[in-house]
PDB file of N, CA, C and O in Angstrom:
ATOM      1  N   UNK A   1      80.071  50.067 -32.943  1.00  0.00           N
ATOM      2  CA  UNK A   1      79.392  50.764 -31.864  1.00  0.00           C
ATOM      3  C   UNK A   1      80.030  52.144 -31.705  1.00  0.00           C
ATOM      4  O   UNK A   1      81.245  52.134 -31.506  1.00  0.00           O
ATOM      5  N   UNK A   2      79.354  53.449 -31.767  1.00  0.00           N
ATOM      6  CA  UNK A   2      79.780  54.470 -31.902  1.00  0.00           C
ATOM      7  C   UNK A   2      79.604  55.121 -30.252  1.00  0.00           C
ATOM      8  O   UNK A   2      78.567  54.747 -29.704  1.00  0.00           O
ATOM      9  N   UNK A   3      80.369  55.906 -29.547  1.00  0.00           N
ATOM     10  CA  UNK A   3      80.646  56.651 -28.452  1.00  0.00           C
ATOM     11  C   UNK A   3      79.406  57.020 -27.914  1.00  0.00           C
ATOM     12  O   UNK A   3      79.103  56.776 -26.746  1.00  0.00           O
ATOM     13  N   UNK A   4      78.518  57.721 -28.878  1.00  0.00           N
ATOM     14  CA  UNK A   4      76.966  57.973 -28.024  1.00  0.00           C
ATOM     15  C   UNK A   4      76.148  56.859 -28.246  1.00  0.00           C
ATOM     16  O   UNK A   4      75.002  57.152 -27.906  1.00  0.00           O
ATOM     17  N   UNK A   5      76.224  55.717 -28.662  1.00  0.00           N
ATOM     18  CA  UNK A   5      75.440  54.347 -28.395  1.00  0.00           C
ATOM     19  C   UNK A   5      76.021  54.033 -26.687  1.00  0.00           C
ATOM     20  O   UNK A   5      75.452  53.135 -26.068  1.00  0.00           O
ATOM     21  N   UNK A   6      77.256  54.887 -25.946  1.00  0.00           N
ATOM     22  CA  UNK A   6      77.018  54.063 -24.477  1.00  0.00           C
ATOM     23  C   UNK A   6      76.345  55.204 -23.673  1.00  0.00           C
ATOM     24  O   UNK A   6      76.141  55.007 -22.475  1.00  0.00           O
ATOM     25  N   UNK A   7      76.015  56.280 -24.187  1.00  0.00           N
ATOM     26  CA  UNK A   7      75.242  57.254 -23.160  1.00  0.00           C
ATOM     27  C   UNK A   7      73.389  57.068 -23.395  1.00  0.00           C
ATOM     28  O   UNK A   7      72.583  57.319 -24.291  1.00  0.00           O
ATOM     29  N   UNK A   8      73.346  56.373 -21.745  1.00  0.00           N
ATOM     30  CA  UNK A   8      72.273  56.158 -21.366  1.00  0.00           C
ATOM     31  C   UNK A   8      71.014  57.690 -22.364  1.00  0.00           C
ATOM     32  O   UNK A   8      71.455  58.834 -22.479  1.00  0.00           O
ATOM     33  N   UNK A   9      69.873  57.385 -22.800  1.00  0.00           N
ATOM     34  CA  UNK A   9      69.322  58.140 -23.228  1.00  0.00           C
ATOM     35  C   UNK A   9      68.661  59.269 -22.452  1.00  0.00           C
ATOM     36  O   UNK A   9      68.628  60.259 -23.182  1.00  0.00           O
ATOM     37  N   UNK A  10      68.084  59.529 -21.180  1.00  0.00           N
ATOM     38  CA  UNK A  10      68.086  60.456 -20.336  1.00  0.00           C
ATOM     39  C   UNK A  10      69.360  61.263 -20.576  1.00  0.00           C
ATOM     40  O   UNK A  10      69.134  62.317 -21.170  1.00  0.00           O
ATOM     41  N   UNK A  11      70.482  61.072 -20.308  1.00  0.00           N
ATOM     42  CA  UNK A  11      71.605  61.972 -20.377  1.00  0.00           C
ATOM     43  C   UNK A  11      71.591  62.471 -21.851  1.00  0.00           C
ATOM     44  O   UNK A  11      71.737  63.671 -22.081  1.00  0.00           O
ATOM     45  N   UNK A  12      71.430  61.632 -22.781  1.00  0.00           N
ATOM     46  CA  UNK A  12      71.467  63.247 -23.512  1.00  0.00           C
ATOM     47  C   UNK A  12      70.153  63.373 -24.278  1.00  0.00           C
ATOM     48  O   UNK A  12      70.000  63.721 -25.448  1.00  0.00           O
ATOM     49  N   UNK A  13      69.052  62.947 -23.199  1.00  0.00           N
ATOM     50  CA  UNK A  13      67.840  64.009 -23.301  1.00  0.00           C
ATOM     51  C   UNK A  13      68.047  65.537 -21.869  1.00  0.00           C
ATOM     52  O   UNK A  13      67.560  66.665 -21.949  1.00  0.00           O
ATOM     53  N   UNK A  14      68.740  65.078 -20.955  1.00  0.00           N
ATOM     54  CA  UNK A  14      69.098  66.053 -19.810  1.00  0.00           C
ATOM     55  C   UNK A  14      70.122  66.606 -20.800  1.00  0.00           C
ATOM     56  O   UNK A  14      69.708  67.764 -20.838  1.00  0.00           O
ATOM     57  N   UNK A  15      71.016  66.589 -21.505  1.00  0.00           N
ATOM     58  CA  UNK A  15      71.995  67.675 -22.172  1.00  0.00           C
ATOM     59  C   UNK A  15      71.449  68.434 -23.259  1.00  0.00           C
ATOM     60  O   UNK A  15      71.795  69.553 -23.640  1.00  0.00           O
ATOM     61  N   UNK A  16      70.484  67.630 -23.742  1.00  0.00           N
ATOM     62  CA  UNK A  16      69.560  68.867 -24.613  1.00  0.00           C
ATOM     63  C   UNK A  16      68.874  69.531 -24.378  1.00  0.00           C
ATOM     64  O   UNK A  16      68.518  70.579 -24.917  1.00  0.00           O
ATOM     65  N   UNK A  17      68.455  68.827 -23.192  1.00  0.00           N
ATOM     66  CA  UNK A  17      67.257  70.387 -22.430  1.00  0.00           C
ATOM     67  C   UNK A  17      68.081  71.315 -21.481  1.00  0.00           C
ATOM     68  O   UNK A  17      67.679  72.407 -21.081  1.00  0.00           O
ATOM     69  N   UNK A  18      69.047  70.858 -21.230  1.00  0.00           N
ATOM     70  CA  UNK A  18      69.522  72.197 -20.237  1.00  0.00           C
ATOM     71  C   UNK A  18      70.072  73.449 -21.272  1.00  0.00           C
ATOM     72  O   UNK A  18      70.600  74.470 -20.832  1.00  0.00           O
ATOM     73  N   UNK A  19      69.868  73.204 -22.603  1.00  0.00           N
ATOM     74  CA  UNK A  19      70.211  74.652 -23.238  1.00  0.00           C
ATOM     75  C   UNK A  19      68.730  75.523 -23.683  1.00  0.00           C
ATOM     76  O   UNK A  19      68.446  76.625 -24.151  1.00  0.00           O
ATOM     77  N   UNK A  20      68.179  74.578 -23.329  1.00  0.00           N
ATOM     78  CA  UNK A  20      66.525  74.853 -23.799  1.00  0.00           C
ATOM     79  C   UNK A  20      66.368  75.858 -22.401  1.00  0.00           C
ATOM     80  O   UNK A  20      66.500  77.081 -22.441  1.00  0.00           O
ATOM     81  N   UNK A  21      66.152  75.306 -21.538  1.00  0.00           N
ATOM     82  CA  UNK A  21      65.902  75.785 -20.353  1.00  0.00           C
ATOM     83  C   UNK A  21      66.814  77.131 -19.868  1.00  0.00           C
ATOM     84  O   UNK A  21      66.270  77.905 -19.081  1.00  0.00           O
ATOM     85  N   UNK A  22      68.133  77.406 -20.307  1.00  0.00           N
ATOM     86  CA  UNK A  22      68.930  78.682 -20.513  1.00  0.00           C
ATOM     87  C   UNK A  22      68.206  79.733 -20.798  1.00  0.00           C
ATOM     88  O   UNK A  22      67.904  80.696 -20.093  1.00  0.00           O
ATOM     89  N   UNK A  23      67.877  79.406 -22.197  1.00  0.00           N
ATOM     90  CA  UNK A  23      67.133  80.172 -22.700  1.00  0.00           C
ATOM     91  C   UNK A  23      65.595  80.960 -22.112  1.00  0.00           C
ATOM     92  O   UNK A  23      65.100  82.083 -22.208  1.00  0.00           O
ATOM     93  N   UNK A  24      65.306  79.969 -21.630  1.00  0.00           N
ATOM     94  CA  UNK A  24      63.759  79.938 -21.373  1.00  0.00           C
ATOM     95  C   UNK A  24      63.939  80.953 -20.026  1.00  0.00           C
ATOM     96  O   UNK A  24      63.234  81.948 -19.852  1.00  0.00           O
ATOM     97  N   UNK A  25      64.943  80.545 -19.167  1.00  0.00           N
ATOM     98  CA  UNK A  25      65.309  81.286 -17.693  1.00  0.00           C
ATOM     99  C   UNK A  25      65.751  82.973 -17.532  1.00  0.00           C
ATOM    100  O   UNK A  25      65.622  83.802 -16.632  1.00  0.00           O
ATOM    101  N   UNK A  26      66.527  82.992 -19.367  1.00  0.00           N
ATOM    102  CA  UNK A  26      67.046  84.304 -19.693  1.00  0.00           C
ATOM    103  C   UNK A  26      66.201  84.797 -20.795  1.00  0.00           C
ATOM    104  O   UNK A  26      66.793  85.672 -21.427  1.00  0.00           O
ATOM    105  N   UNK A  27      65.072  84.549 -21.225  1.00  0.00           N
ATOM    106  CA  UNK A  27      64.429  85.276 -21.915  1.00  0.00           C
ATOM    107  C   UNK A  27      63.843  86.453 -21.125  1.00  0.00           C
ATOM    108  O   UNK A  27      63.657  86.374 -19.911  1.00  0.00           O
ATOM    109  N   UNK A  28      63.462  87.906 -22.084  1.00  0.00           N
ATOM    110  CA  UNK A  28      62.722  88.839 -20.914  1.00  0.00           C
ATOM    111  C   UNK A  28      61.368  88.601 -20.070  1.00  0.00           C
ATOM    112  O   UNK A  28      61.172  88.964 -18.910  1.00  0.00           O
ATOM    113  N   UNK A  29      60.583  87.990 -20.816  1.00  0.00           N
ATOM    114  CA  UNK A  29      59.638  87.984 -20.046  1.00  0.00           C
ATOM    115  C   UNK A  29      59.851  87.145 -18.353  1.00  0.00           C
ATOM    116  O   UNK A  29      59.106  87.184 -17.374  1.00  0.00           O
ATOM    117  N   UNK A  30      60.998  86.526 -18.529  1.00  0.00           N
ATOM    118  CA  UNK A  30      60.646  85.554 -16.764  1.00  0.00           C
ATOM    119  C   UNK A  30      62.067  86.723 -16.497  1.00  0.00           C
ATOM    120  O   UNK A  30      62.048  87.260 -15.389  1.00  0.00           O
ATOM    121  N   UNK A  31      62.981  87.030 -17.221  1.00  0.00           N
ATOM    122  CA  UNK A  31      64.005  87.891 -16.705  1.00  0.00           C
ATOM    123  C   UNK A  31      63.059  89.407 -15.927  1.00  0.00           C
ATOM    124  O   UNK A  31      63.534  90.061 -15.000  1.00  0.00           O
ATOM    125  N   UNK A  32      61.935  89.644 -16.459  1.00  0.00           N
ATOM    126  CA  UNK A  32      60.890  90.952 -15.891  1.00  0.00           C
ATOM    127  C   UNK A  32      60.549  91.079 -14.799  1.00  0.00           C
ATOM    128  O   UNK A  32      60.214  92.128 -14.250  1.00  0.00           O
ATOM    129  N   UNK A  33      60.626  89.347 -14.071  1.00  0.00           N
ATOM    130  CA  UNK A  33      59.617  88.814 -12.734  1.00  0.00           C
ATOM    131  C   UNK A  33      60.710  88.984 -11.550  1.00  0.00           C
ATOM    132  O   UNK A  33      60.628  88.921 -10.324  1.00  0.00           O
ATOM    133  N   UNK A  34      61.437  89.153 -12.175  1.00  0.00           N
ATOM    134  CA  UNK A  34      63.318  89.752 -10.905  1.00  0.00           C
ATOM    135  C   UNK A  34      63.599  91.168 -11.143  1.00  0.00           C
ATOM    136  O   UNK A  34      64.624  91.578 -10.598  1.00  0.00           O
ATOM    137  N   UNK A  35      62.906  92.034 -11.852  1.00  0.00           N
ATOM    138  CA  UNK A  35      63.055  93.468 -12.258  1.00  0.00           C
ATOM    139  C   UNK A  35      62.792  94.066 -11.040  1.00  0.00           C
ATOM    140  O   UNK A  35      62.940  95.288 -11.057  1.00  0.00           O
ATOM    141  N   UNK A  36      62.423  93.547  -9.910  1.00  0.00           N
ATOM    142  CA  UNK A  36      61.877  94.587  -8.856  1.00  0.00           C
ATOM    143  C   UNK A  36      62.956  95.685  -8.071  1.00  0.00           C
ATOM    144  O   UNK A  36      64.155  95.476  -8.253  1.00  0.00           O
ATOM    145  N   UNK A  37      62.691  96.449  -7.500  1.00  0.00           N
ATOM    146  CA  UNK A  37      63.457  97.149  -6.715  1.00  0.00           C
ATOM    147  C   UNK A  37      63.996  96.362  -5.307  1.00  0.00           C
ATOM    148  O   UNK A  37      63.747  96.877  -4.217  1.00  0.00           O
ATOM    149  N   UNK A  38      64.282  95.877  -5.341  1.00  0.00           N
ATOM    150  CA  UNK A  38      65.357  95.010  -4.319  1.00  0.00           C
ATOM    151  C   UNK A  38      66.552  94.159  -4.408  1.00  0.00           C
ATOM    152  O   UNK A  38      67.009  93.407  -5.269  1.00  0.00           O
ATOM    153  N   UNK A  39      66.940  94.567  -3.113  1.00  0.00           N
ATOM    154  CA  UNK A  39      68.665  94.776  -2.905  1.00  0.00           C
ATOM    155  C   UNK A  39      68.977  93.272  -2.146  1.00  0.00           C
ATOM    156  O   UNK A  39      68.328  92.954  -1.149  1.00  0.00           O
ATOM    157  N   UNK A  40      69.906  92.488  -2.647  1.00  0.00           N
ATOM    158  CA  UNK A  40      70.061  90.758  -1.888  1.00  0.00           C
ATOM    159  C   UNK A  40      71.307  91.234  -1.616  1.00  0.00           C
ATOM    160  O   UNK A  40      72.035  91.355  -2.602  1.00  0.00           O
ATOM    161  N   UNK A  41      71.834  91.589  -0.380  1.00  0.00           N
ATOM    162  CA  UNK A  41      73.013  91.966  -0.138  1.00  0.00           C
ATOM    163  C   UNK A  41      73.743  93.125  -0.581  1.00  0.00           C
ATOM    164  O   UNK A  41      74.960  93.252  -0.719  1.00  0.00           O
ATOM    165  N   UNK A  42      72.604  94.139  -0.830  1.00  0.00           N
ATOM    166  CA  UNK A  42      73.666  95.123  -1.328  1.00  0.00           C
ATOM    167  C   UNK A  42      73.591  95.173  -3.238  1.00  0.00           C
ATOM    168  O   UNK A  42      73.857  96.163  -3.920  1.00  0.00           O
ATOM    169  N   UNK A  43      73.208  93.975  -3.690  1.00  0.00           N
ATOM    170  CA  UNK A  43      73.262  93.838  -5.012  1.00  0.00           C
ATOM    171  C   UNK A  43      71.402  93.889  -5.621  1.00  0.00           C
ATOM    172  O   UNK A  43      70.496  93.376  -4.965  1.00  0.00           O
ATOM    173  N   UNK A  44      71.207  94.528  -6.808  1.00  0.00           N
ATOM    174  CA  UNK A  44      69.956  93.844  -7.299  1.00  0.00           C
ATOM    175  C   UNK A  44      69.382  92.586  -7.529  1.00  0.00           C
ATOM    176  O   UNK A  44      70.086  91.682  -7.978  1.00  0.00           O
ATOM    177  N   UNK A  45      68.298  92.424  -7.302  1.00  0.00           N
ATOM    178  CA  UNK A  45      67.843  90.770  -7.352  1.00  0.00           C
ATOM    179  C   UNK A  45      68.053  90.969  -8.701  1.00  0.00           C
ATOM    180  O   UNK A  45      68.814  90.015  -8.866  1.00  0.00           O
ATOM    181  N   UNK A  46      67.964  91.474  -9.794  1.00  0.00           N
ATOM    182  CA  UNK A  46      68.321  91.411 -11.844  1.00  0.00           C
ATOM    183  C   UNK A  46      69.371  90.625 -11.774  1.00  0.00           C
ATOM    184  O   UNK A  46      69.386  89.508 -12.291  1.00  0.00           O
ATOM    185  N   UNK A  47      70.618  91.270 -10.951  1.00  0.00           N
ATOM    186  CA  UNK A  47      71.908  90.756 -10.812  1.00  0.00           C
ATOM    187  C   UNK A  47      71.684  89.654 -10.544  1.00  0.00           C
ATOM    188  O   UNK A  47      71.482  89.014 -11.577  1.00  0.00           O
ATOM    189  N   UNK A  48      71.596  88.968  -9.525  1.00  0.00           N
ATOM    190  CA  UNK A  48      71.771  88.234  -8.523  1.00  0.00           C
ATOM    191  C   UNK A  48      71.117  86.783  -9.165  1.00  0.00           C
ATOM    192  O   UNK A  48      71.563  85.645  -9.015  1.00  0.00           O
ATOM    193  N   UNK A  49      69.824  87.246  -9.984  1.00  0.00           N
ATOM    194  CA  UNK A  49      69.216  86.059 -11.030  1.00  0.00           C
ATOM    195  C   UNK A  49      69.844  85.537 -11.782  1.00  0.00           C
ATOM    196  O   UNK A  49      70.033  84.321 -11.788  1.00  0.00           O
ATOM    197  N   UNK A  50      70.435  86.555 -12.802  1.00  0.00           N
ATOM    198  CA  UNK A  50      71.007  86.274 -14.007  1.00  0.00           C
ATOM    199  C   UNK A  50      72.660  85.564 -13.571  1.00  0.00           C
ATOM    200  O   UNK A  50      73.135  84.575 -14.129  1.00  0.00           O
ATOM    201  N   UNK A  51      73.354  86.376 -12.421  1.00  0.00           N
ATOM    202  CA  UNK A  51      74.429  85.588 -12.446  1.00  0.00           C
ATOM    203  C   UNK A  51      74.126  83.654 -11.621  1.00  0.00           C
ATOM    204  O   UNK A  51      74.861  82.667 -11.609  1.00  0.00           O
ATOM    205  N   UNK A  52      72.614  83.916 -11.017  1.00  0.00           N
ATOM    206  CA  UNK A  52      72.981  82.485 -10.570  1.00  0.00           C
ATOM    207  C   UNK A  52      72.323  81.927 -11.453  1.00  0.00           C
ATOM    208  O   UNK A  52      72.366  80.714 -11.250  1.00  0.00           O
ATOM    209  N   UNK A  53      71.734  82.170 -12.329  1.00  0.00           N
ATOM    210  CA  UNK A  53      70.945  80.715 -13.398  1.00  0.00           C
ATOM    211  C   UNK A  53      72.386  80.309 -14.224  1.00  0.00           C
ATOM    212  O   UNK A  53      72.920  79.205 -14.335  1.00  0.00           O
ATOM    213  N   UNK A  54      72.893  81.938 -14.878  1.00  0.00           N
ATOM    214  CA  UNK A  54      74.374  81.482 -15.348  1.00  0.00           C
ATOM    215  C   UNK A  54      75.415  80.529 -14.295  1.00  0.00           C
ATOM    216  O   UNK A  54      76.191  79.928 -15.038  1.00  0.00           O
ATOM    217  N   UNK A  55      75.619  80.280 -13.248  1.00  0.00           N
ATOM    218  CA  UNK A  55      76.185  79.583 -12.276  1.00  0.00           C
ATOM    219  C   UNK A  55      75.777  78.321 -12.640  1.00  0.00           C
ATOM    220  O   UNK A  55      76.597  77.490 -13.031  1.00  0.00           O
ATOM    221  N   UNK A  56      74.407  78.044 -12.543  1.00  0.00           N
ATOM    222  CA  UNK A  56      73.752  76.936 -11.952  1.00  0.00           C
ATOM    223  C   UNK A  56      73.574  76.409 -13.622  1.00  0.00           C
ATOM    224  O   UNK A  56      72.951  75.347 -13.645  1.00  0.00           O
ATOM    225  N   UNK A  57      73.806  76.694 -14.440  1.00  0.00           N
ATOM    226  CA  UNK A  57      73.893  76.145 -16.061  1.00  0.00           C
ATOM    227  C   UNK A  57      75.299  75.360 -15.981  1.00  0.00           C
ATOM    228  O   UNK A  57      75.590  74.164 -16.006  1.00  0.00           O
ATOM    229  N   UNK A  58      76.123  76.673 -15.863  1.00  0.00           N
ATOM    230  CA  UNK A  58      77.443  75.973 -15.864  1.00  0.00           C
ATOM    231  C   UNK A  58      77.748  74.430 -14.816  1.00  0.00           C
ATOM    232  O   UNK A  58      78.407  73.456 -15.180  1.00  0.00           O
ATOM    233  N   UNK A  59      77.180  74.571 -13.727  1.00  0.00           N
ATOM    234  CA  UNK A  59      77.294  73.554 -12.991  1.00  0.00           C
ATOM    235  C   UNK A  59      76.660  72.633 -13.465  1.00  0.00           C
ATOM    236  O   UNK A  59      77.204  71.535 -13.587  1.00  0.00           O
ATOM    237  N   UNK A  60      75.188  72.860 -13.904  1.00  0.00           N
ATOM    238  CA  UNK A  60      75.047  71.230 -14.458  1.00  0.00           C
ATOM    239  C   UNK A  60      75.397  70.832 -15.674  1.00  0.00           C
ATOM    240  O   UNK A  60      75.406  69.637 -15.970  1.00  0.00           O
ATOM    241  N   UNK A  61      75.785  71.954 -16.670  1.00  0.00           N
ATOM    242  CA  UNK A  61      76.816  71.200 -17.955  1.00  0.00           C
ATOM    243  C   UNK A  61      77.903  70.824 -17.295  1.00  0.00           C
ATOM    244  O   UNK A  61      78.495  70.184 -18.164  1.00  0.00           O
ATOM    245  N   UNK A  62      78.563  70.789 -16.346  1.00  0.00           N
ATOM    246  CA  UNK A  62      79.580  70.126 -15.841  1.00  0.00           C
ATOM    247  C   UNK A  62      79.098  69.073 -15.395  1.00  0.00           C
ATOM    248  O   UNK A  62      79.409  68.024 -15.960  1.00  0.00           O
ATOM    249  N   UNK A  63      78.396  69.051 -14.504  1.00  0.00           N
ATOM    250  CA  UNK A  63      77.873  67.242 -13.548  1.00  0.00           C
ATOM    251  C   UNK A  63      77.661  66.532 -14.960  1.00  0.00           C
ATOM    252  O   UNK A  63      78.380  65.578 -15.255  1.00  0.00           O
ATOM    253  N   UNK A  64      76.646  67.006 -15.861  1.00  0.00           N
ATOM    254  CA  UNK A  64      76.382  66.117 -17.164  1.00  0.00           C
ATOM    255  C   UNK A  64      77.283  65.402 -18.001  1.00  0.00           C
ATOM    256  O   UNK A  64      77.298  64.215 -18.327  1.00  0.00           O
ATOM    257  N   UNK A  65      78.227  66.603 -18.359  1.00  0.00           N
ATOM    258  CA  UNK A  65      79.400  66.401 -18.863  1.00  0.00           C
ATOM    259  C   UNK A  65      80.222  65.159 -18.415  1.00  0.00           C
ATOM    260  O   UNK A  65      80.814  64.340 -19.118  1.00  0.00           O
ATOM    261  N   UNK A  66      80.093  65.239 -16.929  1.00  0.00           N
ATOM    262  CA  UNK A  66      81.463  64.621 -16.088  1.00  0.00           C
ATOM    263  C   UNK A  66      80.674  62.981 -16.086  1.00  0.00           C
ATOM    264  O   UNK A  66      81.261  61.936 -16.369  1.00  0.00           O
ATOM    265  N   UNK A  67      79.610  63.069 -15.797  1.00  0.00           N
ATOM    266  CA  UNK A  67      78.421  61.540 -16.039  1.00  0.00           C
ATOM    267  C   UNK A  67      78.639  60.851 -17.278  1.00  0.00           C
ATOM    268  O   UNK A  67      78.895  59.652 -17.385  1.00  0.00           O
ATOM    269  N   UNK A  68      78.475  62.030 -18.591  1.00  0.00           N
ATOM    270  CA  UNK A  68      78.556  61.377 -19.875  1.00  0.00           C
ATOM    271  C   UNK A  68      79.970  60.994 -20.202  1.00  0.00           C
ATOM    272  O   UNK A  68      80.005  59.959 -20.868  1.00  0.00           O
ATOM    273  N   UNK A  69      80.938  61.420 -19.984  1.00  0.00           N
ATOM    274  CA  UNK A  69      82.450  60.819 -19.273  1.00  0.00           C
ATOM    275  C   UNK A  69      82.386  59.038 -19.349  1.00  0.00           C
ATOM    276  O   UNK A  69      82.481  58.048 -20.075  1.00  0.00           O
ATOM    277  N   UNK A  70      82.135  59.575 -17.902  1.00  0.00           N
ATOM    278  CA  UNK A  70      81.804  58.573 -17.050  1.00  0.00           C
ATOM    279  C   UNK A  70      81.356  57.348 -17.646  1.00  0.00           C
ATOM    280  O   UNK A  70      81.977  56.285 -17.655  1.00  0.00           O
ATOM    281  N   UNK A  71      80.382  57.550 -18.074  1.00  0.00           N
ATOM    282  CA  UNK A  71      79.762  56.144 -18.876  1.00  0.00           C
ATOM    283  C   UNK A  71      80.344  55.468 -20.454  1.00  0.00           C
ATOM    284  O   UNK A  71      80.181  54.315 -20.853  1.00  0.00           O
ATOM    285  N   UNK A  72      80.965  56.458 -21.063  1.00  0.00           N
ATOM    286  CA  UNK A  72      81.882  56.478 -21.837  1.00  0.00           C
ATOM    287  C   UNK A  72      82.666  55.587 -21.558  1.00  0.00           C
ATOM    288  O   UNK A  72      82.580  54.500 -22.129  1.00  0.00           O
ATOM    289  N   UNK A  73      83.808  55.886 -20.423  1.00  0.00           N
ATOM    290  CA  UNK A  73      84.531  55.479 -20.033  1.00  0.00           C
ATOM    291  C   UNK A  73      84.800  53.906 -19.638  1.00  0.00           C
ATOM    292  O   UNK A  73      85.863  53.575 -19.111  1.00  0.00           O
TER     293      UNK A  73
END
């Protein structure tokens, strides 16, 4: 029995799509739809997109990560 025979199959269908979905969030065309002239505190919404999809990636390769652990374990 090999290490990914105990990870439930959702989890690493959820770990393969969250790099899919990176992509898809930082490509230009949906990166265009935050191009506007407005300020979220002082900062551009461009900014403010790109650093939270990058945030919110990292966070769920972590929860995923820490699950597929988990069940491992």
């Amino acid at each position: 029995m090999t290490p990914e025979d105990d990870v439930p199959p959702r989890l690493r269908d959820a770990a393969s799509v969250l790099p899919l979905l990176g992509v898809f969030l930082l490509m230009p065309p949906v990166i265009v739809l935050f191009a506007a002239p407005v300020l979220v505190g002082g900062v551009p919404l461009i900014v403010v997109y790109l650093f939270g999809v990058w945030l919110a990636l990292i966070v769920c390769a972590a929860l995923l990560a820490r699950r597929i652990e988990r069940r491992r374990a």
